[in-house]
C-alpha positions in Angstrom: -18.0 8.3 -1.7 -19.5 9.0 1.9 -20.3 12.9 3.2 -17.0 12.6 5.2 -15.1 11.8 2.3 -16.8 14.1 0.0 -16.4 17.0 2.7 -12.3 16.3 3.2 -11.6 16.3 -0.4 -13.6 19.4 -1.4 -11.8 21.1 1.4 -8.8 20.7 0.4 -9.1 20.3 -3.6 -7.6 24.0 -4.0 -4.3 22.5 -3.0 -4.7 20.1 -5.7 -3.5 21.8 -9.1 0.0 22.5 -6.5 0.6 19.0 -6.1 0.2 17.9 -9.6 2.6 20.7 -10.7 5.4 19.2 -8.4 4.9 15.8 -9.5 4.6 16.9 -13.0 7.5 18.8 -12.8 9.6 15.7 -10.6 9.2 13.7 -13.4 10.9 16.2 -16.1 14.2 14.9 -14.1 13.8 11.7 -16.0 13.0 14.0 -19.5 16.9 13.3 -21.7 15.9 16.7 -22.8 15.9 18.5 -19.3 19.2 19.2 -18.3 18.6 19.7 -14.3 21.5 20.6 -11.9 21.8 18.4 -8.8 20.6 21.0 -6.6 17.2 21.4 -8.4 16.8 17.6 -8.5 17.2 17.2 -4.5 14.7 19.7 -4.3 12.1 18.8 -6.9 12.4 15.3 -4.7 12.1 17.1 -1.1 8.5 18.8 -2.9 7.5 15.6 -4.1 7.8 13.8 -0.7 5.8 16.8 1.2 3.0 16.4 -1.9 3.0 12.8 -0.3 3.2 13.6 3.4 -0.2 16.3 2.9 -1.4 12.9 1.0 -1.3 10.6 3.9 -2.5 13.3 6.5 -5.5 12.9 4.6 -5.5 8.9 5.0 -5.2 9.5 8.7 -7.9 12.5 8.6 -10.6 10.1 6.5 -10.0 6.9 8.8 -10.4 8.6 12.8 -7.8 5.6 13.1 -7.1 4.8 17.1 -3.6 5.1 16.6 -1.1 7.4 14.9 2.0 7.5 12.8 4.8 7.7 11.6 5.0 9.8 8.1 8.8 11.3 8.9 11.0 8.9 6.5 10.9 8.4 3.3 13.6 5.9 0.7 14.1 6.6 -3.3 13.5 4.5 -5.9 14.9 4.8 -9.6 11.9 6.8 -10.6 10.8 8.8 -7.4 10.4 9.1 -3.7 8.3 6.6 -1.5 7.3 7.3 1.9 7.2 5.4 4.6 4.1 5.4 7.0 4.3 3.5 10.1 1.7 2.7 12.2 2.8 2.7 16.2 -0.3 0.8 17.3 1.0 -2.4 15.2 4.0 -1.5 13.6 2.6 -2.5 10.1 4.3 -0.5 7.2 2.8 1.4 4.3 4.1 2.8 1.3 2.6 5.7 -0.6 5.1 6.8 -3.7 5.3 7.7 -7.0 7.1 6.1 -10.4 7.3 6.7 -13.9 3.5 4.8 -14.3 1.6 6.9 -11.9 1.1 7.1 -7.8 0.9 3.9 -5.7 0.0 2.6 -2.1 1.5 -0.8 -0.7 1.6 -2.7 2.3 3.4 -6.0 3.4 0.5 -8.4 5.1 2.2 -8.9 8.7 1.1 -11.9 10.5 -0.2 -14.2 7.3 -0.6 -17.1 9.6 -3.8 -15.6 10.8 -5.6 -15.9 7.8 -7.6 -18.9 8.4 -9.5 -16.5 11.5 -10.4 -14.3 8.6 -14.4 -13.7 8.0 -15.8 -13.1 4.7 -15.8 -9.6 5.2 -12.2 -9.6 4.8 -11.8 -11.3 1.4 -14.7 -8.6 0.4 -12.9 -6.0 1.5 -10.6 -7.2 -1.0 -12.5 -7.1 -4.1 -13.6 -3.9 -2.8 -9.9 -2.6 -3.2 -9.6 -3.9 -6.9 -12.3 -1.6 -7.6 -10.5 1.2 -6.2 -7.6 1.3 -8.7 -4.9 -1.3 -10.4 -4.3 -4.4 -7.8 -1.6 -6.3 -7.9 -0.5 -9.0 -5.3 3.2 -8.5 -5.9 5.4 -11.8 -4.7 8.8 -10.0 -4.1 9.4 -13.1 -1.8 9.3 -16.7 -3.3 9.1 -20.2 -1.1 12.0 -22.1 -2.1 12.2 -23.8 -5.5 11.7 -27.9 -3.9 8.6 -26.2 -2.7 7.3 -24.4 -5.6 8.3 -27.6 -7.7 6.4 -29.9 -5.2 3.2 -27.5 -5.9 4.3 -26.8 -9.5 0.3 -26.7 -10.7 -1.0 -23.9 -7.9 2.3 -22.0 -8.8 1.4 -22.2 -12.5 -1.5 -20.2 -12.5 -1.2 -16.5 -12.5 -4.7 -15.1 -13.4 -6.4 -15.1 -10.1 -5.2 -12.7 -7.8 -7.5 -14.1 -4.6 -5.9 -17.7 -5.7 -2.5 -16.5 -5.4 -3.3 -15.2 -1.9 -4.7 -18.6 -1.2 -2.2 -20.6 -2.3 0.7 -18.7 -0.6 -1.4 -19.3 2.5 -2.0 -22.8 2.1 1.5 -24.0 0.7 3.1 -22.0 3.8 0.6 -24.3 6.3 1.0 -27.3 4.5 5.1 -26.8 4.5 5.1 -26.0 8.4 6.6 -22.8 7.3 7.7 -20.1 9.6 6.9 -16.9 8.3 3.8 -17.3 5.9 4.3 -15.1 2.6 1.2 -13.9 0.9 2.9 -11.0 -0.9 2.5 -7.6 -0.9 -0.7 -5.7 -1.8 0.0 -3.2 -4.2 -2.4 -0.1 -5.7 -1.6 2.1 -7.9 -3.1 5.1 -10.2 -1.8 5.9 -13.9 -1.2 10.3 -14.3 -4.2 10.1 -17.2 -6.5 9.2 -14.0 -8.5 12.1 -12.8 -6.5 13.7 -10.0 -9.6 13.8 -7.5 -10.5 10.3 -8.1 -7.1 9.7 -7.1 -6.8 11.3 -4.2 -10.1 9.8 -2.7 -9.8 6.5 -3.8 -6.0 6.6 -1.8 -7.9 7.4 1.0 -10.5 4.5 1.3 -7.8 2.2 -0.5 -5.2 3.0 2.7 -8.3 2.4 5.3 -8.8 -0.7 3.9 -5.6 -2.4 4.1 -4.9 -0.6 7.6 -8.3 -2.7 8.7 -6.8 -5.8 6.5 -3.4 -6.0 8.4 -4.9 -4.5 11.6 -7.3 -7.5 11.7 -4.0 -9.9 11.6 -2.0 -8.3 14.1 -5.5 -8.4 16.3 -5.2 -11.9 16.2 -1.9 -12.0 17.6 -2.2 -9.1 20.0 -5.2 -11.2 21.7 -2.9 -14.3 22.1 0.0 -12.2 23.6 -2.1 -10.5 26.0 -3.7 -14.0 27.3 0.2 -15.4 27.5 0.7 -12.5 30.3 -2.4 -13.3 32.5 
């Protein structure tokens, strides 16, 4: 963890035994044994999503990003609240949330066809977030079946999370498609994880993938602005 890292934490660790309480006590709505009006369900959620909002003003205090955004929405899922941050500069889409496993952070990879202008750094960066917490390349979007039959060996192997991002790549170039689906990267953190661990890691996991998907849009930013000259 860096000084500036180290520093923003500390400073604001005292909130820390606040925020678990709320999520503690959000998830007690899903106890058979708690019997919780409405009202104190609505607001158990409306905690949990300002828990998350502080969360995320962190993010954008650790990365000095040149650009702001948008942390005002947020969407429920069966097991909690998920809130949206948008980025204005690129219009890119994050999700920071909690479920009944533990807190995550997700991002759709905008702009996939860009990947073959990728360094090495990138694909490091990569590995460096599978260090952070639990990765997961989640494929919520599948290439149509004819396609998946016609590449039935890549599609059959599931162990390698860097192959799958490959392949998607590859089988969408190959196919002439459209919109290029590598999937969404997904982190998360399981409640037994040390809260503070949790709390920095988010923060250097979400300035990674805003540098992953910001290096895409760059790509396509570059060619737009050359169009207008």
């Amino acid at each position: 963890m860096d000084n500036k890292l180290s520093k923003l934490i500390n400073n604001n660790s005292y909130k820390f035994n606040d925020w678990t309480q709320i999520i503690n006590e959000h998830n007690f709505i899903f106890n058979p044994d708690k019997d919780l009006k409405q009202k104190e369900q609505i607001e158990l959620t409306h905690k949990t999503s300002n828990v998350l909002v502080q969360i995320s003003d962190l993010f954008f205090k650790y990365g000095s990003f040149k650009d702001t955004f948008d942390n005002s929405k947020m969407f429920l899922h069966v097991y909690g609240p998920n809130l949206i941050i948008k980025s204005n500069k690129t219009n890119n889409q994050f999700n920071l949330g909690i479920d009944n496993k533990g807190i995550y952070l997700e991002t759709y990879m905008r702009f996939a066809e860009n990947l073959r202008y990728m360094p090495d750094s990138f694909y490091k960066a990569i590995f460096t977030l599978m260090e952070l917490g639990n990765f997961e390349l989640q494929e919520n979007q599948f290439y149509g079946k004819e396609t998946t039959n016609k590449y039935n060996q890549l599609f059959n192997n599931q162990k390698s999370k860097l192959f799958k991002l490959f392949r998607n790549y590859i089988v969408g170039v190959a196919e002439g498609e459209s919109d290029i689906i590598l999937g969404d990267f997904h982190i998360h953190w399981t409640y037994d994880k040390n809260f503070y661990n949790i709390i920095s890691n988010s923060c250097l996991a979400f300035k990674i993938l805003y540098k992953l998907n910001y290096s895409l849009w760059k790509i396509n930013d570059l060619k737009t602005k050359k169009k207008k000259i």
